[in-house]
Backbone as CSV, one residue per row, in Angstrom:
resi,resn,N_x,N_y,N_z,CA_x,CA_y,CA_z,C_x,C_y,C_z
1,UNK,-0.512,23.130,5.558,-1.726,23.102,4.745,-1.882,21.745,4.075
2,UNK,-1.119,21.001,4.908,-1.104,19.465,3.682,-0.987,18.485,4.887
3,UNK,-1.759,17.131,4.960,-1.023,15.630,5.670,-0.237,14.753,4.386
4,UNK,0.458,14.113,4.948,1.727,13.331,3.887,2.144,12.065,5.310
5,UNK,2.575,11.582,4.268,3.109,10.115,5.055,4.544,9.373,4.505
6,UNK,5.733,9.608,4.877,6.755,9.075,3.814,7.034,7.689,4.632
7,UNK,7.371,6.181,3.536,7.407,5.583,3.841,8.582,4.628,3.521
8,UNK,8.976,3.907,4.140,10.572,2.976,3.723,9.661,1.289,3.317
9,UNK,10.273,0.318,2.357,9.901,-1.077,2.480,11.058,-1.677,2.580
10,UNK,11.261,-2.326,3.838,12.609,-3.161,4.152,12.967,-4.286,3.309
11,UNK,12.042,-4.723,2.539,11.855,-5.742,1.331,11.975,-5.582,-0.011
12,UNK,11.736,-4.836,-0.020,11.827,-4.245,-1.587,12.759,-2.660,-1.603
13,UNK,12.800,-2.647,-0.665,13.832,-1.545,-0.706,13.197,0.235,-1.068
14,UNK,12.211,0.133,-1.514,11.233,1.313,-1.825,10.722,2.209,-0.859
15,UNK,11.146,3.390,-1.603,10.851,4.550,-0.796,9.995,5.240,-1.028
16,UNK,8.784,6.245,-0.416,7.969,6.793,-1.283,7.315,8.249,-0.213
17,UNK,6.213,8.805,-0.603,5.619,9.863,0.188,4.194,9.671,-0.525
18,UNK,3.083,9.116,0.160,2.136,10.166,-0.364,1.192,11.507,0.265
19,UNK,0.559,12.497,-0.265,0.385,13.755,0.262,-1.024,14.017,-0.620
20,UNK,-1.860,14.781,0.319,-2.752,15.260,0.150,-2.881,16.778,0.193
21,UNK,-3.703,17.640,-0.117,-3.438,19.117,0.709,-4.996,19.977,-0.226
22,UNK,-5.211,20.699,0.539,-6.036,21.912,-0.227,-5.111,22.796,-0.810
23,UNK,-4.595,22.576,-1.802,-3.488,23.605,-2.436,-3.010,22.584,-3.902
24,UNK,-3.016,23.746,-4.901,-3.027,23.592,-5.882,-1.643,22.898,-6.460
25,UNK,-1.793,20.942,-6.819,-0.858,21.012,-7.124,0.506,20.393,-6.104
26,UNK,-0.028,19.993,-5.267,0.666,19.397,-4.186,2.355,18.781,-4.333
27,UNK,2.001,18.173,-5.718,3.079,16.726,-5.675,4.172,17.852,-6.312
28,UNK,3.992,19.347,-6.829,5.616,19.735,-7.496,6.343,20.708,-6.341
29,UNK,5.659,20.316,-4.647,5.987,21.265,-4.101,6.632,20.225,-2.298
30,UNK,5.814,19.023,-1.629,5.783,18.171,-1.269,7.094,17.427,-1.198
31,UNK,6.583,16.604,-2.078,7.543,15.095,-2.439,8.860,14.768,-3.035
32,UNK,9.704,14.273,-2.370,11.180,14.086,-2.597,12.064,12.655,-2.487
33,UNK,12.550,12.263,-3.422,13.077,10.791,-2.795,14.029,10.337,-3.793
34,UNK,14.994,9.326,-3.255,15.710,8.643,-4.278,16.432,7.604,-3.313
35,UNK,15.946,7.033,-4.685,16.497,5.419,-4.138,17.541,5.267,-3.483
36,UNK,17.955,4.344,-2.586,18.964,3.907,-1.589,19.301,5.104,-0.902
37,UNK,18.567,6.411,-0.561,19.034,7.070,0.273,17.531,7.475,1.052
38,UNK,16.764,7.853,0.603,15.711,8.424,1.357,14.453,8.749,0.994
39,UNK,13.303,9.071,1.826,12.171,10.606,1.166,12.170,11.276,2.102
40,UNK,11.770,12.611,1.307,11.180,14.029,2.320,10.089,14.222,2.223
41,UNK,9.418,14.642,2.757,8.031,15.618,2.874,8.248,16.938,3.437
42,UNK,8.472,17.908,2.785,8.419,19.222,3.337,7.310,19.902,2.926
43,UNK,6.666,20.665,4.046,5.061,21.211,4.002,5.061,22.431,4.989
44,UNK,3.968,22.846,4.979,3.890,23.919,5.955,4.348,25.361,5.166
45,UNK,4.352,26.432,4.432,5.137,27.390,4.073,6.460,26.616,3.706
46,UNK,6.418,25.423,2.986,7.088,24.621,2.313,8.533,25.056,2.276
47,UNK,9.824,24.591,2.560,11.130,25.147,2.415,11.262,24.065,1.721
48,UNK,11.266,24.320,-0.264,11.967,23.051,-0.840,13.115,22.898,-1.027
49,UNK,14.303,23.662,-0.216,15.355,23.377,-0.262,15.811,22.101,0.695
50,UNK,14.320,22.028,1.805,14.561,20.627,2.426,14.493,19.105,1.442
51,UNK,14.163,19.555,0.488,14.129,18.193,-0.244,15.645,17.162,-0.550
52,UNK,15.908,18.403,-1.703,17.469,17.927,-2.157,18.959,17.750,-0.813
53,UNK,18.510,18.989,0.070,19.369,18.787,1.402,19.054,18.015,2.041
54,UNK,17.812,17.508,2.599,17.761,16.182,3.117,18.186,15.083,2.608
55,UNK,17.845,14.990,1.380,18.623,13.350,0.362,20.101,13.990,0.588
56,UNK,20.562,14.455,0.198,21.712,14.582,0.697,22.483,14.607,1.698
57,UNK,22.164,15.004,2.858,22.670,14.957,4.054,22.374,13.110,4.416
58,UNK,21.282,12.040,4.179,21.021,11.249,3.779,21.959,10.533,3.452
59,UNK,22.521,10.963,1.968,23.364,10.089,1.056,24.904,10.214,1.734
60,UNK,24.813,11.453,2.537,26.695,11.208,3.550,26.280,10.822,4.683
61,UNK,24.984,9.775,5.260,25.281,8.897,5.846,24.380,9.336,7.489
62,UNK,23.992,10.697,7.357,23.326,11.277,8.186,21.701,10.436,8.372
63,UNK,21.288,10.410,9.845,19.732,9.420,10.218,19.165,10.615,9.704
64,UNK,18.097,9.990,9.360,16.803,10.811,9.553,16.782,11.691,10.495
65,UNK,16.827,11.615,11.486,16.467,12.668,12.854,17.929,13.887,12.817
66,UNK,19.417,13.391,12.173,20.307,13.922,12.140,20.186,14.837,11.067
67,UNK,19.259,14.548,9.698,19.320,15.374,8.727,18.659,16.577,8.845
68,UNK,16.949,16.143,10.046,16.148,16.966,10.409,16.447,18.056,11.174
69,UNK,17.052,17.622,12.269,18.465,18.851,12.967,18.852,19.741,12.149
70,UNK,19.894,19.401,11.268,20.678,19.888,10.512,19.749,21.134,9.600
71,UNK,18.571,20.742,8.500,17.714,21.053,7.853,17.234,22.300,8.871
72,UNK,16.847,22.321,9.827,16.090,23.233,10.673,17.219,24.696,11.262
73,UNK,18.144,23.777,12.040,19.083,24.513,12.432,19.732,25.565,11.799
74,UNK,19.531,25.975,10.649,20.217,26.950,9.658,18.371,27.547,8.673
75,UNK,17.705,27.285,9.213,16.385,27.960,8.869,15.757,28.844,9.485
76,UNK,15.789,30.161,9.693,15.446,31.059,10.208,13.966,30.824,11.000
77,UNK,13.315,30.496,9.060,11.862,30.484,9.683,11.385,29.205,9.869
78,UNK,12.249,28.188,10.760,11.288,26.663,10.926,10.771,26.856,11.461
79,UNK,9.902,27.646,12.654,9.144,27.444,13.103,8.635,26.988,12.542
80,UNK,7.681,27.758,11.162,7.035,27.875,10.504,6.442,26.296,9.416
81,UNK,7.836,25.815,9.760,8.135,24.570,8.814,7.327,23.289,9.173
82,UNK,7.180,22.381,8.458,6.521,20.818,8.464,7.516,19.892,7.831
83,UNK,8.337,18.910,8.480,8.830,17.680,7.555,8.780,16.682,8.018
84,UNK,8.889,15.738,7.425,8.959,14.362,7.718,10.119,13.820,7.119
85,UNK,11.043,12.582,7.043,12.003,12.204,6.738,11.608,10.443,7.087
86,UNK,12.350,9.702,6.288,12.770,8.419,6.196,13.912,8.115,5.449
87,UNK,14.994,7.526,6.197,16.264,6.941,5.583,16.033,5.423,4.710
88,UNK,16.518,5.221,4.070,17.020,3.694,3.503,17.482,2.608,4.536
89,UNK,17.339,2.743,5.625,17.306,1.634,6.274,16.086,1.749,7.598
90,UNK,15.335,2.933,7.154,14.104,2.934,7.937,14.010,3.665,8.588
91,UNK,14.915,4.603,9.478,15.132,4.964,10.439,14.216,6.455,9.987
92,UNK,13.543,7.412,10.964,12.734,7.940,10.375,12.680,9.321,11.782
93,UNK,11.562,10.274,11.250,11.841,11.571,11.860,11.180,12.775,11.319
94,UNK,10.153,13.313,12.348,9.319,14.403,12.065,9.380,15.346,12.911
95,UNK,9.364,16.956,11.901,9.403,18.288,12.595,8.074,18.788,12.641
96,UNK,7.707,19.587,13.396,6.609,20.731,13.261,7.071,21.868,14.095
97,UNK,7.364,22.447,13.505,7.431,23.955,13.984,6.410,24.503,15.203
98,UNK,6.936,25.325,15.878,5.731,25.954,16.708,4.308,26.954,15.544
99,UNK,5.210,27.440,15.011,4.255,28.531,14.361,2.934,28.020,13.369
100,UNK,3.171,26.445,12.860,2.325,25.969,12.090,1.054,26.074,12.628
101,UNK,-0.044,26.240,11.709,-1.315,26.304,12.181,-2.193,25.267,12.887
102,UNK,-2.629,24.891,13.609,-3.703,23.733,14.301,-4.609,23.531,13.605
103,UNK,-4.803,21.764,13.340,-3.803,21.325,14.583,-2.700,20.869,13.212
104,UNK,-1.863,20.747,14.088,-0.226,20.115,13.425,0.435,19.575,14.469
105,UNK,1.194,18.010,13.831,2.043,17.602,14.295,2.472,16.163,13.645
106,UNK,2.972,15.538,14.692,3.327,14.290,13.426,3.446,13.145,14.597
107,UNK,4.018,11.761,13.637,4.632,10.520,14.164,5.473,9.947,13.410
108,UNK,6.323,9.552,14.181,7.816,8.922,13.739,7.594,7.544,13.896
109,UNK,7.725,6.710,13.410,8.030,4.968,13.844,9.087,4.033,12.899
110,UNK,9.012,3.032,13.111,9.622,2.033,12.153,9.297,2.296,10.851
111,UNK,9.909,2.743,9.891,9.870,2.666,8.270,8.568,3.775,7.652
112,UNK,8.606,4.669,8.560,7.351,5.791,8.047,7.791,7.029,9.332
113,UNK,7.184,8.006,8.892,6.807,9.533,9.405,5.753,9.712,9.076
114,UNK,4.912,10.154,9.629,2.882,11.186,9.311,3.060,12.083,9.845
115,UNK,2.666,13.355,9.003,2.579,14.504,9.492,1.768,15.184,8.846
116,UNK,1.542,16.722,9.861,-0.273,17.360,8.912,-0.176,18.518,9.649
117,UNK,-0.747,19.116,8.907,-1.151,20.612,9.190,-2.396,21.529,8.892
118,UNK,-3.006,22.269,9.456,-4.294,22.945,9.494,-5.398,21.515,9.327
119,UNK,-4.853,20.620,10.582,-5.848,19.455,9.975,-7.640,19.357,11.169
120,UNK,-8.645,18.353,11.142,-9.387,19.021,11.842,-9.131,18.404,13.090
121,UNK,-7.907,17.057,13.077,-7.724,17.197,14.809,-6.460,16.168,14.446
122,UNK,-5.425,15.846,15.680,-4.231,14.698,15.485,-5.072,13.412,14.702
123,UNK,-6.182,12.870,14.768,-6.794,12.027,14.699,-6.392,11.378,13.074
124,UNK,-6.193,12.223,12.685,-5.582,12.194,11.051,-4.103,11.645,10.797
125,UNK,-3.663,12.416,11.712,-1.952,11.624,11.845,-1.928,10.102,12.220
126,UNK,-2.884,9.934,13.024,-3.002,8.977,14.068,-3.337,7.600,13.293
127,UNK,-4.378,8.287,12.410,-5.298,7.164,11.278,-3.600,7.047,10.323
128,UNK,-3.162,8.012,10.139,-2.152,7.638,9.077,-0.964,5.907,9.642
129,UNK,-0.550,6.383,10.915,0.384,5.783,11.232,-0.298,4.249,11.807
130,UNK,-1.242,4.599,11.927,-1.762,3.202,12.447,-1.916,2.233,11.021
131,UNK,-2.989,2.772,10.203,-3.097,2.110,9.113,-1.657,1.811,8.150
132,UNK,-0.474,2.524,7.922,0.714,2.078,7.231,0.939,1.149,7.506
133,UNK,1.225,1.110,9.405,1.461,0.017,10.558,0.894,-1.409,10.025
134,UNK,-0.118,-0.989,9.849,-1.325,-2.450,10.075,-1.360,-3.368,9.240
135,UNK,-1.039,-1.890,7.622,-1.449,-2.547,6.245,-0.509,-3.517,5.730
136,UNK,-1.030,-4.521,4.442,0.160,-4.944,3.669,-0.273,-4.828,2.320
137,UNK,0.655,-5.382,1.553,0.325,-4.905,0.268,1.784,-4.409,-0.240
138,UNK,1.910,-3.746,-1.428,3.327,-3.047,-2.369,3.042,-1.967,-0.962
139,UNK,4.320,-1.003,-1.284,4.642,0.204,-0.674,3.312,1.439,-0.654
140,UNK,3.450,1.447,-2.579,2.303,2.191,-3.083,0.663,1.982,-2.187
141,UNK,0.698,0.762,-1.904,-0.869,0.458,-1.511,-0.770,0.856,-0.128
142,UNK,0.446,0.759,0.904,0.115,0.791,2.085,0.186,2.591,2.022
143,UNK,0.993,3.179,1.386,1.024,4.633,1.357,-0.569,4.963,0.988
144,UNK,-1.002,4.601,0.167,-2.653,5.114,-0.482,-3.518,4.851,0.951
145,UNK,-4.062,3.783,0.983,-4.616,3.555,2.234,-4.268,4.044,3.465
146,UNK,-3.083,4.758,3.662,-2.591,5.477,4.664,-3.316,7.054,4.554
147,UNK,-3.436,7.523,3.073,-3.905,8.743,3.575,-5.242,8.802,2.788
148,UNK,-5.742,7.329,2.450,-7.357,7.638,2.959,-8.007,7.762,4.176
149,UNK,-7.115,6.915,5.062,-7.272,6.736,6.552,-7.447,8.044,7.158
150,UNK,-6.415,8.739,7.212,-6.265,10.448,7.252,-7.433,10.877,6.345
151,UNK,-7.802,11.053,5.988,-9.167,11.474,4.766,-10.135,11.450,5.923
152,UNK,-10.171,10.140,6.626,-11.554,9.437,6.579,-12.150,10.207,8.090
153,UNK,-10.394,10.231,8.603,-10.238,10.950,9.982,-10.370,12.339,10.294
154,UNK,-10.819,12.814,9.264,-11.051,14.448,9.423,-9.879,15.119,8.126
155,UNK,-8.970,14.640,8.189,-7.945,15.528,7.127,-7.593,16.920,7.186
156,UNK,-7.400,17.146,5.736,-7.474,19.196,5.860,-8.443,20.057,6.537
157,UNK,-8.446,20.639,7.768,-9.970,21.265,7.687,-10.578,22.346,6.735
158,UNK,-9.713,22.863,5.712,-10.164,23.562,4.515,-10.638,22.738,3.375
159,UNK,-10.621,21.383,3.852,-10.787,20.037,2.492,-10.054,19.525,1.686
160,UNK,-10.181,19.469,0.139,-9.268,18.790,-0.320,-9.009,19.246,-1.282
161,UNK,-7.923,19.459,-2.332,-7.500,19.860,-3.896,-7.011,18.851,-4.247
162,UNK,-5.500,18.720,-3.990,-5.080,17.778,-4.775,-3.838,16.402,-3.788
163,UNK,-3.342,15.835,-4.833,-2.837,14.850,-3.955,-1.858,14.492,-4.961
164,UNK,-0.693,13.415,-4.628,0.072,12.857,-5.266,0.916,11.715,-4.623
165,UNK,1.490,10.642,-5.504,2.498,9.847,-4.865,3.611,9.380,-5.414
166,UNK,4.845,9.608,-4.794,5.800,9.074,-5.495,6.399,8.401,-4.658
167,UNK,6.971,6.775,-5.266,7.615,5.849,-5.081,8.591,5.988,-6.214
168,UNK,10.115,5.527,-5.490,11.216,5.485,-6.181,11.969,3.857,-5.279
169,UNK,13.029,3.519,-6.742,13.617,2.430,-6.485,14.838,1.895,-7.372
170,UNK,15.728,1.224,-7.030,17.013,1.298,-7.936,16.193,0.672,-9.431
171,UNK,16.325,1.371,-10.416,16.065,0.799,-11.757,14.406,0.790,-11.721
172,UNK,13.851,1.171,-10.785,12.782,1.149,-11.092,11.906,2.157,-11.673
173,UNK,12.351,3.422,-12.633,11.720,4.131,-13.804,11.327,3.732,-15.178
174,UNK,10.832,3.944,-15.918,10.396,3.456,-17.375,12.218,3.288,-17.878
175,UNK,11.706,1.700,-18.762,13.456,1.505,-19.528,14.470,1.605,-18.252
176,UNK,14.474,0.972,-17.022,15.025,1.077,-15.996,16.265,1.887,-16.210
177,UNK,16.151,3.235,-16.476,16.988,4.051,-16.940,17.198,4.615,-15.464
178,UNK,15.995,5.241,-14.435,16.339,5.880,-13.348,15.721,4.966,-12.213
179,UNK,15.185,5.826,-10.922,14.783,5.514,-10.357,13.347,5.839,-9.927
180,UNK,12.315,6.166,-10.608,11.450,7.131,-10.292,10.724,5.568,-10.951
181,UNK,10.210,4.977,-9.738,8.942,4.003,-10.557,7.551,4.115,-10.453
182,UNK,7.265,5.017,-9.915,5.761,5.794,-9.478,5.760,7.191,-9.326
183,UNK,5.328,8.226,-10.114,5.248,9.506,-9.917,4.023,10.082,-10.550
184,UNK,2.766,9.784,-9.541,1.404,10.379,-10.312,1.202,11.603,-9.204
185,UNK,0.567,12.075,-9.807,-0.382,13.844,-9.472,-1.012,14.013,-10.192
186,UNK,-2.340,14.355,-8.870,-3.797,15.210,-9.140,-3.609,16.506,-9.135
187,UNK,-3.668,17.383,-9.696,-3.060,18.266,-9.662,-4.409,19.154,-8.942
188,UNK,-5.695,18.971,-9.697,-6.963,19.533,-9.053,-8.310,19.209,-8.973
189,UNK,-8.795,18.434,-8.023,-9.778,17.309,-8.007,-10.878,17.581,-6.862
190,UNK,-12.010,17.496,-6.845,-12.997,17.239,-5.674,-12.432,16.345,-5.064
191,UNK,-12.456,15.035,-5.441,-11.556,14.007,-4.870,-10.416,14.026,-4.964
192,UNK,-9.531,13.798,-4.920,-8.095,13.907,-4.833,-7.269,12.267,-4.794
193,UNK,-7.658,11.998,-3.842,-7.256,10.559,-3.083,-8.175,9.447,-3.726
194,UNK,-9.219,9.517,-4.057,-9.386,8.632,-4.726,-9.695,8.869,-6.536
195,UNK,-8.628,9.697,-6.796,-8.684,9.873,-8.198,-7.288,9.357,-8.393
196,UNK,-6.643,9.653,-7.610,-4.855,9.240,-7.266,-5.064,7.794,-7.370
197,UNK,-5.840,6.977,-6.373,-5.541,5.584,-6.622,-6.118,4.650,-7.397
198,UNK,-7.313,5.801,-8.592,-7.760,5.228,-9.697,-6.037,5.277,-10.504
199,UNK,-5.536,6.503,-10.531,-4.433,6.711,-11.417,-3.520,5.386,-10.988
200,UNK,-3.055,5.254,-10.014,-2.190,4.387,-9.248,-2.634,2.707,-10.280
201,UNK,-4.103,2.011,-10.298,-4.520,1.081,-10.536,-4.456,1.377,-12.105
202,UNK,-4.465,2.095,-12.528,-3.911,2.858,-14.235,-2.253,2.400,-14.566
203,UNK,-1.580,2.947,-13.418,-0.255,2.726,-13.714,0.128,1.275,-13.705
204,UNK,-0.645,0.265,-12.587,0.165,-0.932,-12.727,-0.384,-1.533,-13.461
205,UNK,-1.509,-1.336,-14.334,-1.956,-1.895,-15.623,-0.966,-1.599,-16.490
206,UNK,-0.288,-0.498,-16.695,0.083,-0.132,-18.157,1.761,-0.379,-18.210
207,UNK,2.031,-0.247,-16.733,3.482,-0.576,-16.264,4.091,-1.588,-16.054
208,UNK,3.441,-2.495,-15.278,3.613,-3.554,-14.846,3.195,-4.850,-15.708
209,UNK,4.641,-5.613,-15.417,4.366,-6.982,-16.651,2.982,-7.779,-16.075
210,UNK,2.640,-8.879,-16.504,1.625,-9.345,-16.416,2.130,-10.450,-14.665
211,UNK,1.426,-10.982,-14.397,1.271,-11.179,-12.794,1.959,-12.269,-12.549
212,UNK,1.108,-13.271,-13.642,1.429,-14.803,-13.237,0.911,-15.685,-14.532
213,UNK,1.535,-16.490,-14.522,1.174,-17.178,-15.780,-0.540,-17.824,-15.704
214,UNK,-1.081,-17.423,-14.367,-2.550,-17.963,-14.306,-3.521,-16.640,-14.469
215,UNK,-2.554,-15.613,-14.428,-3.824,-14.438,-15.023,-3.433,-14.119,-16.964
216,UNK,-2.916,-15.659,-18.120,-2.878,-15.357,-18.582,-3.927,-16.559,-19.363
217,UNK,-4.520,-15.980,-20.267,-5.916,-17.459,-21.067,-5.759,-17.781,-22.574
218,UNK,-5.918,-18.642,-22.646,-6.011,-18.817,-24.508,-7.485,-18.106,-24.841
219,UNK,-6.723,-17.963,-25.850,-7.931,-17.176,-26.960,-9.559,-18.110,-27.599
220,UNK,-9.776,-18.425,-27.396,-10.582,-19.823,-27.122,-12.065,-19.964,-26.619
221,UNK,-12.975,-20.335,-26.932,-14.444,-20.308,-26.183,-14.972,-18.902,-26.263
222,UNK,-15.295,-18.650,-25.064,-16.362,-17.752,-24.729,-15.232,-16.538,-24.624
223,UNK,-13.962,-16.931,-24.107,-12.676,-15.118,-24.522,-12.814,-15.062,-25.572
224,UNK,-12.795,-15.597,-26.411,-12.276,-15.796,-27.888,-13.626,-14.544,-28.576
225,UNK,-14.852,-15.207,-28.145,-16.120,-14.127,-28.284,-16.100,-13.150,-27.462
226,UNK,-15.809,-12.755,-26.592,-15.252,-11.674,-25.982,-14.492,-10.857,-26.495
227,UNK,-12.998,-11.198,-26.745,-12.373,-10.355,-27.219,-12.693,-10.153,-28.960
228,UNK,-13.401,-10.767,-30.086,-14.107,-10.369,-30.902,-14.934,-9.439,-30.864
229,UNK,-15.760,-9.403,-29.720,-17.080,-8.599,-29.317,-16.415,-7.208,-29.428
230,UNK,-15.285,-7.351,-28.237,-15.155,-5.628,-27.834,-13.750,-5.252,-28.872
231,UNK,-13.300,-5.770,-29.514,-12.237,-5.255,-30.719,-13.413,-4.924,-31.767
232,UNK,-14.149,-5.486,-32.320,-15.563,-4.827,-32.894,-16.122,-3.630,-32.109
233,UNK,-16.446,-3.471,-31.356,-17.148,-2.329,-30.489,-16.086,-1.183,-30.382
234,UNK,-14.585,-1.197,-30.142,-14.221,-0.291,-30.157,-13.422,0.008,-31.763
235,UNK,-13.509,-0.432,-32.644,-13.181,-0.260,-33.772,-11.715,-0.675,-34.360
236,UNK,-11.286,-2.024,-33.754,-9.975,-2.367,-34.175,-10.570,-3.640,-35.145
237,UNK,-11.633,-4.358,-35.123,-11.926,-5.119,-36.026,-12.632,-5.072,-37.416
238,UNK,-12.406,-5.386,-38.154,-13.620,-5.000,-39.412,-14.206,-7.148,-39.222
239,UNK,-15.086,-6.761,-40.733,-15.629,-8.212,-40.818,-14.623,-8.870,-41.485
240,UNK,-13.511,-8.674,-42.288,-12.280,-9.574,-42.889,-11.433,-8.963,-42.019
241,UNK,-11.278,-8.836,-41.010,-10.187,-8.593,-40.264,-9.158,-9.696,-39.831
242,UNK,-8.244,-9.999,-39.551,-7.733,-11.270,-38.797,-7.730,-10.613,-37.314
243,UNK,-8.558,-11.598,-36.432,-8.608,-10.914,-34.748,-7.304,-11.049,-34.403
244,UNK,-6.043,-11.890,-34.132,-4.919,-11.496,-33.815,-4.391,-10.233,-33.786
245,UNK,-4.221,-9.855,-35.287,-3.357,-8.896,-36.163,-4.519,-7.294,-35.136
246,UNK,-5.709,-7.661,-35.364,-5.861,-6.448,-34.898,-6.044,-6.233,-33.000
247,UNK,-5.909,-7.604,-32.393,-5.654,-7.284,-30.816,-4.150,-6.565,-31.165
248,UNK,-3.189,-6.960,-31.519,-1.816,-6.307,-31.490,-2.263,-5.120,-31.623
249,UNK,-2.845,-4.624,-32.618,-2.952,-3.677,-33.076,-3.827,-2.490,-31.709
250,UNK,-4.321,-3.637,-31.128,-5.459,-2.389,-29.807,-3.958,-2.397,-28.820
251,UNK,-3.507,-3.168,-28.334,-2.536,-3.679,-27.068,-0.860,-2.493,-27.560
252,UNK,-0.414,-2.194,-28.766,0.176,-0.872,-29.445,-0.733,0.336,-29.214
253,UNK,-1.621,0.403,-29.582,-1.948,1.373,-29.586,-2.595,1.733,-28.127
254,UNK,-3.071,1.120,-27.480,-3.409,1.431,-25.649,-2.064,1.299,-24.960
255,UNK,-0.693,1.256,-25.098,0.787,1.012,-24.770,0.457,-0.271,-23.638
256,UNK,-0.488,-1.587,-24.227,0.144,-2.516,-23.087,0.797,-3.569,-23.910
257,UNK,2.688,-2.866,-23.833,3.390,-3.826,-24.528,4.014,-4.958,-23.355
258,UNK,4.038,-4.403,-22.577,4.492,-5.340,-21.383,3.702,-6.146,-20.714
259,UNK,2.048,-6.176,-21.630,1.048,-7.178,-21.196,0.867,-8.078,-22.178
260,UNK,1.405,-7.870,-23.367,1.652,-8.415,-24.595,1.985,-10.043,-24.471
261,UNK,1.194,-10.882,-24.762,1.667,-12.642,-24.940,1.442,-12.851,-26.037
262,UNK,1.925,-14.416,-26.286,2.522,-14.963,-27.377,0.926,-14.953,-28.376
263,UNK,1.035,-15.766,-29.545,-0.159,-15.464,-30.402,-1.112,-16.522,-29.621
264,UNK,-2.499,-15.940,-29.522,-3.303,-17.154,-29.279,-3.418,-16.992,-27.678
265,UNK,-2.947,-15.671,-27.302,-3.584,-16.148,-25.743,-3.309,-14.506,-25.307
266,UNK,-3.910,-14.130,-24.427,-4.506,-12.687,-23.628,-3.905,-12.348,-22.126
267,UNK,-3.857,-11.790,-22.007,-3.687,-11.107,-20.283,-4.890,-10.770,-19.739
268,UNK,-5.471,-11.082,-18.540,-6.818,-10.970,-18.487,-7.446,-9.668,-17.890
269,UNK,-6.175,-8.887,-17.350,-6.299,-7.226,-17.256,-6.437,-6.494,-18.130
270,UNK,-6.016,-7.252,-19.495,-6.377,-6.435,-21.041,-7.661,-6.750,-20.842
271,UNK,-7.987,-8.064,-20.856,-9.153,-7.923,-21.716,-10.232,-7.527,-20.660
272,UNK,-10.180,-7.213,-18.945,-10.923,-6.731,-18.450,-11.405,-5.168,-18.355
273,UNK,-9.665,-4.179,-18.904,-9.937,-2.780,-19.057,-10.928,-2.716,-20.514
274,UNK,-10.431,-3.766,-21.537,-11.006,-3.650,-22.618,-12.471,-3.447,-22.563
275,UNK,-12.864,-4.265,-21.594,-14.736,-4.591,-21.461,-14.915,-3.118,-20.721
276,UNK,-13.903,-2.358,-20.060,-14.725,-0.895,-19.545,-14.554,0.242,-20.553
277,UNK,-13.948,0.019,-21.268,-13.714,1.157,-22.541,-14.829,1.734,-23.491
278,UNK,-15.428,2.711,-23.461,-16.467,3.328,-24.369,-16.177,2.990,-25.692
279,UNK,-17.207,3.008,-26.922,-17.064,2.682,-28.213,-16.412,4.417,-28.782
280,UNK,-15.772,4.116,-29.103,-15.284,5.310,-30.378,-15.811,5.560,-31.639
């Protein structure tokens, strides 16, 4: 009842899945991964015991295609089953059961698996694996564009609910405490997929340090009236205000501390979400 796409980056080392489905809620049932060992996608009358047993069978060293064996072989009802798999060094591997509904099936290649079910033809798988193939960009972007592609190609033939994506990576969670550096879900959307990669363009605003020292400007000229304008409009300025004291004060309170520069100069993704923000 879902297409998904799990994907490996030989460069960055990042692993991820993203998934679409007419079913409520996709990403707490789907998506599985952890750094330096793998992701899953298990779908179809979902067996989420393939998640944690696949990373595991994974982490003692088992391929992709060896874990998928294994995973099936002691499942009564795989027919029934949908997975996909990717190892940490790429190597990769998709099931479909006989019993899954049409159409279903998948593709295996270099550093990805696509797979789908009750979809309105292969054409969806097809769009998936080609476009991962083709794309460049972070992990996250080639996964998104992978299952708009699938979207665009027919997708679910019951339509769409919800969607989700998670990318994982050593240290790459908030306070590089874990590994979880991307974990959004739609949980229930007309759109799905492109509410996901509004969220996605949300996260590397609020997550991600600032780019380059050329997307950063002094406070100065016509920014300088800019960012006056809209710290007035949304209510962080008064008329004796000091504008510094109260940008800190918007950039705390919207959490972009990791977009945060020295006094006297801006990030220009602040001050561009700033200009889309309604007055309060």
């Amino acid at each position: 009842m879902t297409y998904s796409i799990v994907g490996f980056d030989p460069e960055t080392k990042e692993l991820g899945i993203a998934v679409q489905s007419k079913f409520l809620g996709v990403g707490a049932v789907v998506p599985w991964a952890k750094a330096g060992v793998g992701a899953v996608a298990t779908q179809s009358y979902a067996n989420t015991a393939y998640g944690p047993k696949g990373l595991e069978l994974m982490a003692a060293g088992k391929s992709a295609e060896e874990a998928i064996m294994l995973l099936t072989s002691d499942d009564n009802d795989r027919e029934m089953r949908q997975v996909g798999l990717v190892d940490a060094t790429g190597r990769s591997a998709t099931f479909t059961g006989k019993e899954c509904y049409d159409w279903a099936g998948g593709i295996a290649g270099e550093n990805f698996a696509a797979q789908g079910n009750i979809l309105v033809s292969e054409e969806t798988v097809q769009a998936m694996a080609q476009t991962f193939t083709a794309s460049t960009g972070t992990l996250a972007e080639r996964l998104l564009e992978a299952l708009a592609a699938g979207q665009s190609a027919g997708g679910d033939s019951r339509g769409m609910q919800s969607a989700a994506l998670l990318v994982v990576k050593e240290g790459g969670g908030y306070g590089g405490y874990n590994d979880r550096f991307i974990d959004l879900r739609v949980e229930d959307h007309a759109s799905p997929i492109e509410e996901l990669t509004r969220l996605y363009r949300l996260h590397r605003l609020y997550f991600e340090r600032t780019s380059s020292p050329e997307n950063v400007v002094s406070i100065e000229g016509e920014v300088e009236r800019e960012v006056q304008s809209h710290l007035k409009r949304l209510g962080y300025l008064k008329n004796d205000s000091d504008l510094h004291k109260a940008l800190t004060a918007y950039i705390h309170t919207e959490n972009f501390e990791e977009r945060e520069q020295e006094l006297g100069k801006i990030d220009r993704d602040v001050l561009e979400y700033m200009k889309t923000q309604k007055n309060k």
